[in-house]
N, C-alpha and C positions, 0 to 999 in steps of 0.2 A: 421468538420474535416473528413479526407477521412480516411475507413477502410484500405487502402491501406497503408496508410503514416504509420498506427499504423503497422502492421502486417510488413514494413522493418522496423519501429525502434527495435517491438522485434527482428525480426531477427537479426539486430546488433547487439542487446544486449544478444545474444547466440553467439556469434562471438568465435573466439580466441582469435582476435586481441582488445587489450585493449582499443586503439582508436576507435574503430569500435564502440563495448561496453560503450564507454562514450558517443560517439553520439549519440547511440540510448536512452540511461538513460536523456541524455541534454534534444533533442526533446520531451520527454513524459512528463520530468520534465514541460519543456513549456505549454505542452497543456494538463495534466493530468486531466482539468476539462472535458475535452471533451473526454475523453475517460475510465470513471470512469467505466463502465459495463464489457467494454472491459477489464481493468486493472485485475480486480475482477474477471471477467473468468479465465482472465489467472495466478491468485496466487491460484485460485482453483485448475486447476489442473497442476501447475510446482512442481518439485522433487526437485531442484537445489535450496539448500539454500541458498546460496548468491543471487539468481536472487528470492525468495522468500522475504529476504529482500527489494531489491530495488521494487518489487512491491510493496509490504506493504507500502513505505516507498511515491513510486508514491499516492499509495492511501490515503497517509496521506498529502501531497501536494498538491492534489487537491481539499483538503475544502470541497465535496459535503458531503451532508445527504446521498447521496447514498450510499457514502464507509462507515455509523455507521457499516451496521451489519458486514463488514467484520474484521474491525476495531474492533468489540466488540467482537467477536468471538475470538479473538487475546489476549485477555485480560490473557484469562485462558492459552497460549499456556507454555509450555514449555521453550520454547529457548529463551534466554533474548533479544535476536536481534529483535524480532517479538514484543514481549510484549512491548519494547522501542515504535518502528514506532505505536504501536498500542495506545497506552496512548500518545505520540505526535500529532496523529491525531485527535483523540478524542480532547486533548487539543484546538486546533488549529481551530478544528469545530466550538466549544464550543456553544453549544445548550441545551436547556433543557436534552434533549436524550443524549446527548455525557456527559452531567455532570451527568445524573442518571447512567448511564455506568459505568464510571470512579469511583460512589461512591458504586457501588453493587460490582464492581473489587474490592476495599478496602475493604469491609465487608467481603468479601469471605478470604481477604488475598494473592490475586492474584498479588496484585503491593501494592506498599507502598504509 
């Protein structure tokens, strides 16, 4: 997949327009395996929680072992929205490393 295609879907998905912002969430949804590095850069550094989620949420759609560590990082967050996409992911993975994840996030008390 082209750097290019990724870089207007986010921009859509910074849009105003809420159609504009579902296409670009559609497309990535589509090809979120192919742009797992990319995805992960940019929930790194986005401010916008709602478009925080739907990356998380990209990252957890796209099944790669790439997205554990961002995925597992997510474990401990805060904000229920995060922690959700983030134990869905994991889930979905389901690998050795996503289930030692998932069972250090319980020990600690971080998700249920």
């Amino acid at each position: 997949m082209s750097l290019r295609r990724f870089e207007k879907a986010m921009t859509m998905m910074r849009a105003s327009d809420p159609g504009l912002r579902e296409g670009g969430f559609d497309f990535l949804r589509e090809h979120a395996d192919a742009y797992v590095a990319e995805l992960a850069a940019e929930f790194d550094g986005e401010t916008d929680h709602g478009l925080r989620c739907w990356l998380l949420e990209l990252l957890a759609e796209a099944r790669s072992p790439d997205a554990l560590p961002v995925l597992a990082v997510q474990l401990g967050a805060d904000d229920e929205s995060l922690r959700f996409w983030a134990v869905r992911g994991l889930e979905m993975l389901d690998t050795r490393e996503s289930r030692e994840a998932l069972d250090r996030a319980r020990a600690n008390g971080w998700i249920e």
